[in-house]
N, C-alpha and C positions, 0 to 999 in steps of 0.2 A: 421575774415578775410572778408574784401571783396566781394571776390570772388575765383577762383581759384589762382589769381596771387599772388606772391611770395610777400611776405610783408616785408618788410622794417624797419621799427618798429611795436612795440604790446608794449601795456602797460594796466594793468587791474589793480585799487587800489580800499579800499575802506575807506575811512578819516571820522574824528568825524565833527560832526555839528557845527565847530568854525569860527572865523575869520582866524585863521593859518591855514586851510586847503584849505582856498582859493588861499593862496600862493604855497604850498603844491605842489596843483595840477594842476597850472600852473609853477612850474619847474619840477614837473614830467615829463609833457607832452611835453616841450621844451627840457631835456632832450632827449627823445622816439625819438622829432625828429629833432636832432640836426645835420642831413645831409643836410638836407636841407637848401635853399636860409636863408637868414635874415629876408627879408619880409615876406615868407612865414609862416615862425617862430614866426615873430611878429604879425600877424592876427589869427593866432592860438594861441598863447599865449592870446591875447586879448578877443577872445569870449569862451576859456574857465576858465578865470579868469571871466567873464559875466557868465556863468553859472554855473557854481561851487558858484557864490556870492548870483546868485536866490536859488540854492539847499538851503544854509545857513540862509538864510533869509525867504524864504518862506515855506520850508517843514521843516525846523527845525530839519532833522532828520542825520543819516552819511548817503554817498553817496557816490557812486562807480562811478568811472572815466573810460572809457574806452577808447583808442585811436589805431587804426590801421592805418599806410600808406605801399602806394607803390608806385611807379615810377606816379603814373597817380591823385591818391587824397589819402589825408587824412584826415580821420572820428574820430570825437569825441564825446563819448556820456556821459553825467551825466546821474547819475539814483539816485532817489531817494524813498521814502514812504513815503512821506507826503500827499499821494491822491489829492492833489490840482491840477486842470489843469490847466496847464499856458494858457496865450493868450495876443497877443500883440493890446493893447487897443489904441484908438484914441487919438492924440496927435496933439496938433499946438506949436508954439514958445516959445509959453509964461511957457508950461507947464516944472514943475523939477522933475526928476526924472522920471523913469518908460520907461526908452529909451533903455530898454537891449536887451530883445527881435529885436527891431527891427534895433539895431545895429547890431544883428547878423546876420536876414535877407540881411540888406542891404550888408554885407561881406565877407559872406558864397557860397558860388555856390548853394550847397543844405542845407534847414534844417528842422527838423520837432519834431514833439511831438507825443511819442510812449506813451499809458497810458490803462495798467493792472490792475496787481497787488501794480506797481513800477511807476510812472512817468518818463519818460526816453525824454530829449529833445538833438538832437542831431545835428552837423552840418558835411558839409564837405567842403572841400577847394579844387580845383582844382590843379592841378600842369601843368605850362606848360612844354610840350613835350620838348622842346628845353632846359630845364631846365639841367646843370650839376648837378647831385647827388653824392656825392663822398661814394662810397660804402666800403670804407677803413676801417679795425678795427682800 
């Protein structure tokens, strides 16, 4: 959670190291938060399809998706064990590939990189206030 506020969706998985779980875990997590706007949907569908495809690729290992929202943000985190530290490396025009990280940056409100035992890189999305949520089963 959070915090103390009432969540909205929760989704906790944890997928094998393939290409199909990239998909996986971004309709999970579209799924989870399927109240919300379209846009917001599709920026979160986006950068955790981005990081769910670094878990795959670079830690090599399965990885747990976690996502919480409420009326205000929603948080998503991969986790992995691959002990690699991510880090979003310098880039001009010309360069291909390696733009994930900082696509995420650039579309996230918040994100950052937890790293333990587990690599956990995570972001969050803002909601605005004015936002209709339809809280309907």
């Amino acid at each position: 959670m959070l915090d103390d506020r009432t969540s909205l969706a929760h989704l906790e998985l944890t997928l094998p190291p393939g290409t199909p779980s990239v998909r996986i875990a971004r309709h999970e997590v579209e799924h989870a938060i399927a109240r919300y706007p379209e846009d917001v949907r599709a920026t979160v569908a986006l950068l955790t399809s981005e990081l769910a495809s670094n878990a795959v690729v670079h830690a090599q290992t399965p990885f747990r998706v976690q996502a919480v929202a409420d009326r205000a943000v929603i948080r998503v985190a991969i986790c992995d064990w691959g002990g690699r530290q991510p880090a979003v490396p310098a880039r001009d025009a010309t360069t291909i590939g390696g733009w994930g990280l900082s696509m995420v940056a650039a579309a996230a409100s918040r994100w950052g990189i937890d790293t333990a035992d587990t690599t956990t890189v995570w972001f969050e999305v803002d909601i605005d206030p004015e936002l209709e949520i339809d809280l309907r089963d």
